[in-house]
N, C-alpha and C positions, 0 to 999 in steps of 0.2 A: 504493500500500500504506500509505502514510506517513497518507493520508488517511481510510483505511477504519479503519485501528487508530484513529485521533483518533474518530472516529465511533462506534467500538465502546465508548472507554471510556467515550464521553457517555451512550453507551445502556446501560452497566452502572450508571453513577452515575445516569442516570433510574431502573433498575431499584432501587437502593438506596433512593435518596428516596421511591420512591412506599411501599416500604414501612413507612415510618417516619411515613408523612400517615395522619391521621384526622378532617380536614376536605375534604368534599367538594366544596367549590368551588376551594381549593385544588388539591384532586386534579385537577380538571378542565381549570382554568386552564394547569396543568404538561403536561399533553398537550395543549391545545389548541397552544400553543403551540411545541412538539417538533415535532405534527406539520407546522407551517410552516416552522419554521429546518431540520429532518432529510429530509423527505420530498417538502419542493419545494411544497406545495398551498400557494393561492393566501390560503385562508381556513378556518377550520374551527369548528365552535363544539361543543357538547357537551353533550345535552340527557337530563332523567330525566323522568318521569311522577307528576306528584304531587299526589296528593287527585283525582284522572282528570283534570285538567290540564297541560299540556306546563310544565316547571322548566327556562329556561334555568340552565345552571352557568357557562358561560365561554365566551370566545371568542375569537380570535387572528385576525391578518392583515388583510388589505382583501382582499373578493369580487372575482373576475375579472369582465369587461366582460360577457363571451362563453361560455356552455359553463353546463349545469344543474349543480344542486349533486348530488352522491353521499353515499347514505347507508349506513354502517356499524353493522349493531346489537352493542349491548356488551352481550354473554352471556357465562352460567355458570351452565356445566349443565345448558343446552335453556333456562335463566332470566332472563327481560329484564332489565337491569339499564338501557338506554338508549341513548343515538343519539347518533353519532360524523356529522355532516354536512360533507362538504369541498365548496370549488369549486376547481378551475383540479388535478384529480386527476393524478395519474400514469398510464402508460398501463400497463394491468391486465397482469401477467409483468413488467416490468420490474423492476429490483434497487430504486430508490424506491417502488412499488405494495409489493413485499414488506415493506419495511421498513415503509412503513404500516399493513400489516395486523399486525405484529410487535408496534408503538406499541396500536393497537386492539385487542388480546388483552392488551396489559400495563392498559390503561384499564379494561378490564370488570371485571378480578382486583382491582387498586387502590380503584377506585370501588366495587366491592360492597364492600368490606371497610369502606369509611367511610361508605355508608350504613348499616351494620349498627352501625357505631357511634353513629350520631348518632338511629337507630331505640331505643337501648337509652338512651341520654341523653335521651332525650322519654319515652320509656315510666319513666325512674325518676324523673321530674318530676311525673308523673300516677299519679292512684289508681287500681287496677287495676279496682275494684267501680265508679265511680262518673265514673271518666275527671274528676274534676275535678283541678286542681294540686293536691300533696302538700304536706306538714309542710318543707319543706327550702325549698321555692319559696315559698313565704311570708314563711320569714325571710328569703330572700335581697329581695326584694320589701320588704317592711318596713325593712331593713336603708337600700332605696333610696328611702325614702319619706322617711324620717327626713334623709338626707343633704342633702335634696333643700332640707328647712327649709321648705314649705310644708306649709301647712292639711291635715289626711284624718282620718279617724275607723275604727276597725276595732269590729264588730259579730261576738259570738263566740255564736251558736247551737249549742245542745242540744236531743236531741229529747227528749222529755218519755217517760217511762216507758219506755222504749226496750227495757231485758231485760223488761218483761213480756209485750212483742209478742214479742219471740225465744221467751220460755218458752210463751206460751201459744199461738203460730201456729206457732211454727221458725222457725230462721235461714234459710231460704229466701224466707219473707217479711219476714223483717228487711232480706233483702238488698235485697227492692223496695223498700223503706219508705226505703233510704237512696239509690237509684237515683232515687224519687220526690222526694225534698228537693233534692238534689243537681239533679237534670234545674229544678226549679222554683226554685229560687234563682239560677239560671243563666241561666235566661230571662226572672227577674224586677229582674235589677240592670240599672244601667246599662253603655251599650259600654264606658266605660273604667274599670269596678269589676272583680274578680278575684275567686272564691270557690273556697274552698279547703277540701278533707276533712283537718282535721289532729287526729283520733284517731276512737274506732270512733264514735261517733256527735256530735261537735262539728264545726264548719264556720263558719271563720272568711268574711268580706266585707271586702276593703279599699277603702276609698271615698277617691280623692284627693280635695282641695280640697272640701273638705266638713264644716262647722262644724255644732257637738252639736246644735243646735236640726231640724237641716234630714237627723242622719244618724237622730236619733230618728223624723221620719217617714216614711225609709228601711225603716229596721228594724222597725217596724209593719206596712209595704206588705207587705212581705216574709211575716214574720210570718200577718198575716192570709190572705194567699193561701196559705202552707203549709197551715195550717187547713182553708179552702175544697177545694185537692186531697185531703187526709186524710179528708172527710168523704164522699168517695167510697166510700172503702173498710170492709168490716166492722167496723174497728177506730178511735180517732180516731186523728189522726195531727197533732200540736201541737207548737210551737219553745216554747223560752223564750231569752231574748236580752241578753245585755248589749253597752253601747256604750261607748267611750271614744274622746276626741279628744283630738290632738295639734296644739298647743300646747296650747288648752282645758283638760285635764285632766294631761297630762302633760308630756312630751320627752326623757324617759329611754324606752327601748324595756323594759325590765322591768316599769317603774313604769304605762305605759300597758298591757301585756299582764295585771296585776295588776290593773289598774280594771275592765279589760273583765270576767276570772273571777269580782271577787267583785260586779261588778253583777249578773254572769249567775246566780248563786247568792242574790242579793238578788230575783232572779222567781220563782225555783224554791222558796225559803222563801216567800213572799208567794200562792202557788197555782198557778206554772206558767202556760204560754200568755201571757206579756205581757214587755214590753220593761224594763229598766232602765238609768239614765244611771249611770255610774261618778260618784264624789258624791255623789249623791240617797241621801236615806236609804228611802225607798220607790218601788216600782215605778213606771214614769210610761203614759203613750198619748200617742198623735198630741196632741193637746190642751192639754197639762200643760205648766206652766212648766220650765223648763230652771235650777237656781239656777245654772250656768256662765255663762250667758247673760249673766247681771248683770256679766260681768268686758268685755261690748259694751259697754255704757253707758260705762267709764272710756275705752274702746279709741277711743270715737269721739273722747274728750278728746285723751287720750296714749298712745299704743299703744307709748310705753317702757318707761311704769310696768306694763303688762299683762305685755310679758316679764318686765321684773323679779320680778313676782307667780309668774309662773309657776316661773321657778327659782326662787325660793325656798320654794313650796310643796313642790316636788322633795326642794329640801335639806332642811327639818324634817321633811319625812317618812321620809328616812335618819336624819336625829339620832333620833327618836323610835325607828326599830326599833332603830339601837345600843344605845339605854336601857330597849330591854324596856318600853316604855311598851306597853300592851294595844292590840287593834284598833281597838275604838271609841274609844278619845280620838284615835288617828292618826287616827279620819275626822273629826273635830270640829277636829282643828288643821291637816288639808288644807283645809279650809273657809276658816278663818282666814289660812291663808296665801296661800293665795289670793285674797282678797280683803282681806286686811288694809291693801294703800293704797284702798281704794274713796271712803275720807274725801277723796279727792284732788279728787274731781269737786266740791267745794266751794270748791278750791283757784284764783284766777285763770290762768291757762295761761302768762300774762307771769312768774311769782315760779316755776313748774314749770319752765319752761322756760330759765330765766336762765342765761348763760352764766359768770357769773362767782358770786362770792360773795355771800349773801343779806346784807342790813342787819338791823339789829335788828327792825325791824316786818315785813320779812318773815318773817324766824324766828318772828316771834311765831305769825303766819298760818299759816307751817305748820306749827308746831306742836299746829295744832288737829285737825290730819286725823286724831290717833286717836279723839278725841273725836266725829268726824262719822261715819266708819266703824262706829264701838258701835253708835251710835245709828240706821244703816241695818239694822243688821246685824240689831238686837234688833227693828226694824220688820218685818222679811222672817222672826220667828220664831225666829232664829238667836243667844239668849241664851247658850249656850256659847261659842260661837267668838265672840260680840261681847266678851266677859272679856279673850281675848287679844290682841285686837287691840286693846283699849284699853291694855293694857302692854307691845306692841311696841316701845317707844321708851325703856321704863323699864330704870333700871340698879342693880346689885347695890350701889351706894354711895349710892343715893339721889338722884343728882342728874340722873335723869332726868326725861322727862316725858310723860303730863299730872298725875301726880299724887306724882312724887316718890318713889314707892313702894322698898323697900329690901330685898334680901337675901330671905328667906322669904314677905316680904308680898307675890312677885310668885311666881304661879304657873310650873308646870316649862315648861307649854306655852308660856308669854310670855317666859321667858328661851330656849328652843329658838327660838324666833321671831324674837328679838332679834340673836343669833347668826347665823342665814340669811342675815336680810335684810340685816346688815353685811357676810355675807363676799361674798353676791352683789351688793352695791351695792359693792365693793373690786374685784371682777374682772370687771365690766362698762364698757365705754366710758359715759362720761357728758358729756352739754355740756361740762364746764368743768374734764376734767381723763380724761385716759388710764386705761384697767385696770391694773393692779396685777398683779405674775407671783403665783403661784401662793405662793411665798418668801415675797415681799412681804405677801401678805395674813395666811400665818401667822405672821409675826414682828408684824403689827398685831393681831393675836387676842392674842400671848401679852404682848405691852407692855402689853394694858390686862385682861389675866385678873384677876378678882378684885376689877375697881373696875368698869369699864364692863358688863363679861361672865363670866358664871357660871363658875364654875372647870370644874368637872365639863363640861358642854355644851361648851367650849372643847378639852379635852384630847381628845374623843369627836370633836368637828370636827379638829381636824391630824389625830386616826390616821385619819378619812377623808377626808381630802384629796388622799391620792392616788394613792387607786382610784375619786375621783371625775373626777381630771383624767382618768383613762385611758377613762372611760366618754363623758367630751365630745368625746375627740380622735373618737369615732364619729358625731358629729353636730355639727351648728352651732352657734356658741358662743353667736349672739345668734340668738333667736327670730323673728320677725315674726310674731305673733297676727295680722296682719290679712293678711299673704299666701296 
């Protein structure tokens, strides 16, 4: 008796537990394994039917020598839920056989109940029109991409005229129309790209390990093969597309999902049907130079200074929207700061790389790299941003350098610039000296307010300091541009 009550309460406290699971391998595993330590069988495993292929879930015990295996189907309500397989069984009337089948009527009830959960957690991960992943799965996906601190690019597709097909065919055939983009974009990326329906007719692509030159002729392929299907139908049927890459253009997840929209809005002003790189001031093709591209050439040098570039482009692009500075000069002085060391590639790799402290004739040398940087910069067209990057280095007392320049005489964007590029060169590892806390760097801002650094820019940098830290604890603190 002693031992049938010890039995009873295990089996009440199995009936408790299963109620409370909503993983169904877990579930499985929990019976499989009752039914060997309760009911004597030698083995038993526990299988569902999934996609019309057999889903092991679990298994318990070692198979007997001797004696075929018996199988149990797990129903509910004339409704297969799946297969209960023992060997080494009890012998069928016995008070163990009973219990068994007790155990496999509690499995069927359990297990349906956690496949219907994990049925309704796949279905709210996917878009119900288009079965592609949803707006939620994306971030989460991005969220892991970014952690990850390697290379990807994400490409944000809209269909082009999109209510005039609703208004002028019905949303009946609107619905094909995104059935048709969705089925082709899905079978046009590669196995480990992910495309996702994340509003009524936009449709992001996340491309891991994938630099802007190489997702720009992603997003064309793409692109064009939309087109080619669209032109099947009565109507056309045409993307427009913006691209952004991480590090490349961003590594803030805001600040990259911001390049992508107003690229993709930089195709749809410019005529629709064609691709645009976040940066670029006009649409590009398969063909067309990449100006991100240009931030390889340093990378092949020093792929430290390309991080540094990269925060600190980040960060004047925060200072600028705290100071209401307009769109277009923020995209003239993302340009700039992002390439504002490019002067470096003129710089020998020994005086870059030095672990300790430069001598005078080094200092002098590199001192020159904003003057080399101008001077790329105004070659490749880029006479705005080569302005600031040549007073990157100047300071509000004059005793900077290349040219000394003082107070008013140095434009907002080159003291914003100025700013960046000290607090992100303060809370970076560097050769020949540790980061700097977070503390640290703002009591170094506020020591030299006013001689080295713009008053205004400075007080705008500490009140965002730190809701900037809170945004890096999301992502890695040091980049690798070339991972």
């Amino acid at each position: 008796m002693r031992l049938q009550l010890a039995q009873l309460r295990r089996l009440q406290q199995l009936t408790a537990d299963l109620a409370g699971m909503i993983e169904p391998n877990a579930v499985a595993q929990r019976i499989a394994e009752t039914l060997v330590a309760e009911a004597g069988v030698a083995a038993s495993t526990v299988t569902i039917e999934h996609n019309g292929q057999p889903r092991l879930l679990a298994h318990a015990g070692v198979p007997a020598r001797a004696g075929a295996a018996q199988t149990f189907p797990l129903t509910v309500a004339d409704r297969a839920v799946g297969v209960v397989s023992v060997t080494g069984a009890p012998a069928a009337g016995s008070e163990a056989h009973e219990l068994l089948l007790h155990v496999v009527g509690l499995a069927a009830l359990a297990l349906d109940k956690a496949l219907l959960h994990e049925r309704t957690i796949e279905q709210a991960r996917h878009d119900a029109l288009t079965g592609l992943l949803g707006h939620r799965v994306f971030h989460e996906m991005l969220e892991q991409q970014l952690a990850s601190g390697r290379a990807f690019s994400v490409i944000l597709f809209d269909i082009d005229d999109f209510k005039e097909i609703n208004d002028l065919h019905g949303h009946q055939a609107g619905d094909e129309v995104l059935r048709m983009v969705a089925q082709g974009l899905r079978r046009r990326v590669r196995s480990g790209d992910n495309v996702f329906r994340v509003g009524g007719e936009e449709f992001y692509a996340l491309l891991p390990d994938v630099a802007p030159a190489d997702a720009l002729v992603i997003a064309e392929q793409l692109r064009i093969g939309i087109a080619q299907l669209g032109s099947t139908l009565p109507y056309p049927v045409t993307l427009s597309a913006g691209v952004a890459s991480y590090p490349f253009y961003a590594t803030d997840r805001d600040e990259l999902l911001a390049g992508a929209d107003a690229a993709l809005y930089t195709s749809k002003r410019s005529g629709k049907n064609r691709t645009s790189v976040a940066g670029e001031d006009e649409p590009s093709d398969a063909h067309s130079g990449d100006r991100t591209v240009r931030l390889e050439v340093l990378l092949q040098k020093d792929a430290e200074t390309v991080t540094h570039s990269l925060h600190t482009a980040n960060l004047a692009v925060q200072l600028a929207r705290a100071l209401a500075m307009p769109d277009d000069r923020i995209a003239v002085l993302r340009i700039a700061a992002k390439l504002h060391d490019i002067g470096k590639i003129g710089i020998p790799i020994a005086i870059l790389n030095k672990p300790g402290p430069l001598d005078e004739e080094e200092f002098r040398i590199i001192k020159t790299h904003p003057l080399i940087g101008a001077e790329l910069l105004t070659a490749w067209g880029m006479e705005d941003a080569a302005q600031f990057v040549v007073q990157h280095h100047e300071r509000i007392d004059g005793h900077g350098y290349p040219f000394g320049l003082s107070g008013d005489e140095i434009t907002l964007e080159g003291r914003i610039l100025h700013v960046a590029d000290a607090v992100v060169a303060m809370t970076l590892d560097r050769p020949y000296r540790r980061a700097l806390s977070q503390r640290e760097a703002i009591d170094e801002l506020l020591r030299h307010r006013g001689t080295q650094f713009d008053e205004l820019v400075v007080d705008v940098m500490v009140a965002l300091m730190p809701r900037i830290a809170q945004r890096s604890d999301r992502s890695a603190t040091s980049v690798s541009a070339g991972s």
